[in-house]
N, C-alpha and C positions, 0 to 999 in steps of 0.2 A: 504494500500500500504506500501511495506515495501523497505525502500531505501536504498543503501549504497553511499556512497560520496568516491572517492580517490584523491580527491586533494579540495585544501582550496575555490577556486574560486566555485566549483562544490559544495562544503556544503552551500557557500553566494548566489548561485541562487535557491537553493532549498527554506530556511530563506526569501530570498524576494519575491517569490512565495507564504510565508503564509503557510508552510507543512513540517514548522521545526521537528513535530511530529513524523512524516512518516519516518524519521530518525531511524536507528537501529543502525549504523556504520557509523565511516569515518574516513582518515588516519590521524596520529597522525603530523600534522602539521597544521588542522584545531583548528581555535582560535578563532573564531568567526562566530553568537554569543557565549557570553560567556555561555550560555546554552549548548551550542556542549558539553561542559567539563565533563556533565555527560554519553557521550555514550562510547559503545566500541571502542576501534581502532585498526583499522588490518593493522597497521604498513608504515614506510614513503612511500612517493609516489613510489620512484622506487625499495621500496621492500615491496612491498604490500605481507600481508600473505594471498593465494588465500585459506589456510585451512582455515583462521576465517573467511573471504570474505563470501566462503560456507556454514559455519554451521550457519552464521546470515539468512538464507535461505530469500535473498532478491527476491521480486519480478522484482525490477532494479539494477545496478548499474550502477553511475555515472562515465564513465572511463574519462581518457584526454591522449592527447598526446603534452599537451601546456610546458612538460619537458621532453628533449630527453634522452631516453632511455624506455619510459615508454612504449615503443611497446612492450617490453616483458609480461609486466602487460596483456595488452588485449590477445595477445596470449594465455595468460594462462586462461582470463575469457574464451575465443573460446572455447579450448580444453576440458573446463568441461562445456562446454554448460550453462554457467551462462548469465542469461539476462542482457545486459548490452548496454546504450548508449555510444558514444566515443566526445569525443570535441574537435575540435586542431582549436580556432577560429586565424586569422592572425591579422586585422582589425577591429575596432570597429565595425562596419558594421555587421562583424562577429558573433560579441560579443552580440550585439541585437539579430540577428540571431539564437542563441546558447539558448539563455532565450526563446524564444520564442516558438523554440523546443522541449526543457524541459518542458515548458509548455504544451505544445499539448499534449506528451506522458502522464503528471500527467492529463489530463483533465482540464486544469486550462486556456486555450486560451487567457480568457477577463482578469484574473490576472497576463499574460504573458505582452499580448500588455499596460496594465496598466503601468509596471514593466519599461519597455524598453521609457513608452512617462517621465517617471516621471527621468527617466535619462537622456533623451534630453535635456528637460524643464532645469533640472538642471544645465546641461554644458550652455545652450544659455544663464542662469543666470551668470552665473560665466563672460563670454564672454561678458557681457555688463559692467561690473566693470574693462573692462580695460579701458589704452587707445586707440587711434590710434601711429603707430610705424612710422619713417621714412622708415625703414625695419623693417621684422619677425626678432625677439629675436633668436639667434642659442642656443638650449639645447640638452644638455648632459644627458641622463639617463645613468646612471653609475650603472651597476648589479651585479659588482665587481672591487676590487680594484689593486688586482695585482694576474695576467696581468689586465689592464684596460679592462670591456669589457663593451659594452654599447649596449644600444636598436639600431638596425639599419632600413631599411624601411619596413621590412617586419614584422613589430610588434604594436599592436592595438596602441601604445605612437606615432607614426607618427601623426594618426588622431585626437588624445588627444590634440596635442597641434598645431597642422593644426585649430582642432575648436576654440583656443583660440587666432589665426590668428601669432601663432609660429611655431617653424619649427624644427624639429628634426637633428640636426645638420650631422645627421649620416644617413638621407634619403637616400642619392646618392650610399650607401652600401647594394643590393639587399638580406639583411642576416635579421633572426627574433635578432639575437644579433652578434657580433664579439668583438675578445680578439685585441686591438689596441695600437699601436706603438708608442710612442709619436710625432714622425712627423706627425701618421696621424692626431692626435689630434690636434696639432699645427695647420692641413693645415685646420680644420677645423673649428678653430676659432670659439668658443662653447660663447655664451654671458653668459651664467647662467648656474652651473652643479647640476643636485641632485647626492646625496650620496643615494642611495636607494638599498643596498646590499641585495642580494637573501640570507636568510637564516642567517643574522648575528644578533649578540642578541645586539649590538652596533654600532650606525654612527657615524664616527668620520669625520666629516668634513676637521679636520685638517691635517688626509694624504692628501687631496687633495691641500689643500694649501703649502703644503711640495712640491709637484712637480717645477719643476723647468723647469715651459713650459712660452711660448711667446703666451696667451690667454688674451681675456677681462675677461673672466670668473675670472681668477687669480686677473689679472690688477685690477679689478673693486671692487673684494670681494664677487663675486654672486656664492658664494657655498653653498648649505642648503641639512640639512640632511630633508628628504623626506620618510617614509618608505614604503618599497614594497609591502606593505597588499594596499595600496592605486594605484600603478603603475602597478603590477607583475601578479595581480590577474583577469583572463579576467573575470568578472563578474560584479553586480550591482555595489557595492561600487569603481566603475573606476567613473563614475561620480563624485562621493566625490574627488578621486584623482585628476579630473579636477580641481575642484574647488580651491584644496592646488595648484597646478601649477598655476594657477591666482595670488593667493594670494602672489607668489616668485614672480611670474614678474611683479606684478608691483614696485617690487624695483629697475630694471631693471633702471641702469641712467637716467636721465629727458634728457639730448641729445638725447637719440633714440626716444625721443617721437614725434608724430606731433602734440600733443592736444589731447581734450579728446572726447568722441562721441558725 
């Protein structure tokens, strides 16, 4: 089987399936494993070269649509009749969903459902190392820093941190992301913000402390850099990502706490 990957998430579930092999290509913003370093790359996600795409003459390609604009991408796999799956998972839900798929198509079913129990098991791990809260902790995933734009409800981090009995500060905004105001921020009273920028080779924590908003987040000091290979990437290593969101909040002030489980 010969595969190609177009985005980083799509190379880490092929790698947790066990058929890192199978691999010929995948776009030049996969990093992991660090093995990927040796294959082709037909170029960033939303300029994929559909010429090296072709002449790697896959039997799949792994497309997505989890970064808007990349509907041109599959267009173009359509039009040259290249074999290709598509992903645009919303929810964790999805996200299992999605490995699972991938799996069927590679023949891999029992290395699929394996894949998907061994990242549950994970998160309910993570989930028992907190405490119990007076309230769910309000957080901020933050995917850029100016304009501010952050994860909203319609993004697998809703459920991320719903399993760790926290709340996406940005639920009540039916968007997979949005660029936000500082009133909205303010009205949203975020307890804890990751810095987890889409695409930056630096977190700088310290622009967010620069802002000059009326939050706990601020108040408290509960900003931490977080990187998006753990948050951004709907695929296996989101479990890991749980686990680092655990390990932020429980710095999360001892007032919000009720005790421990």
């Amino acid at each position: 089987m010969r595969l190609v990957s177009l985005t980083c998430s799509n190379t880490e579930i092929v790698w947790a399936l066990g058929c890192l092999n199978w691999l010929v290509g995948v776009d030049s913003n996969s990093d992991f494993p660090p093995e990927v370093a040796r294959l082709p790359r037909v170029g960033p996600d939303l300029q994929i070269d559909l010429d090296k795409v072709e002449a790697l003459r896959p039997d799949l390609v792994l497309a997505s649509l989890s970064v808007p604009g990349m509907e041109r991408v599959v267009e173009g796999l359509e039009k040259r009749k290249i074999p290709h799956l598509v992903l645009d998972p919303q929810t964790l839900q999805d996200v299992y969903t999605d490995i699972e798929r991938v799996a069927r198509w590679l023949g891999l079913e029992q290395q699929g459902r394996f894949v998907v129990r061994a990242m549950q098991q994970q998160i309910a791990q993570a989930r028992g190392t907190l405490p119990h809260w007076v309230r769910p902790p309000r957080v901020m995933v933050e995917w850029w820093p100016r304009p501010m734009i952050a994860a909203g409800r319609d993004s697998w981090v809703t459920q991320m941190l719903a399993a760790l009995g926290a709340e996406n500060a940005f639920a009540h905004l039916p968007v997979r992301s949005k660029p936000l105001t500082p009133a909205e921020v303010e009205e949203a009273q975020p307890d804890l913000i990751t810095v987890s920028w889409c695409g930056a080779k630096k977190l700088r924590p310290e622009v967010v402390f620069s802002r000059k908003l009326d939050i706990p987040a601020l108040k408290n000091r509960q900003v931490y850099a977080l990187e998006e290979a753990y948050l951004g990437r709907p695929g296996p290593r989101l479990a890991e990502g749980v686990k680092r969101l655990a390990e932020l909040l429980r710095n999360v002030p001892v007032w919000q706490h009720g005790g421990r489980p």
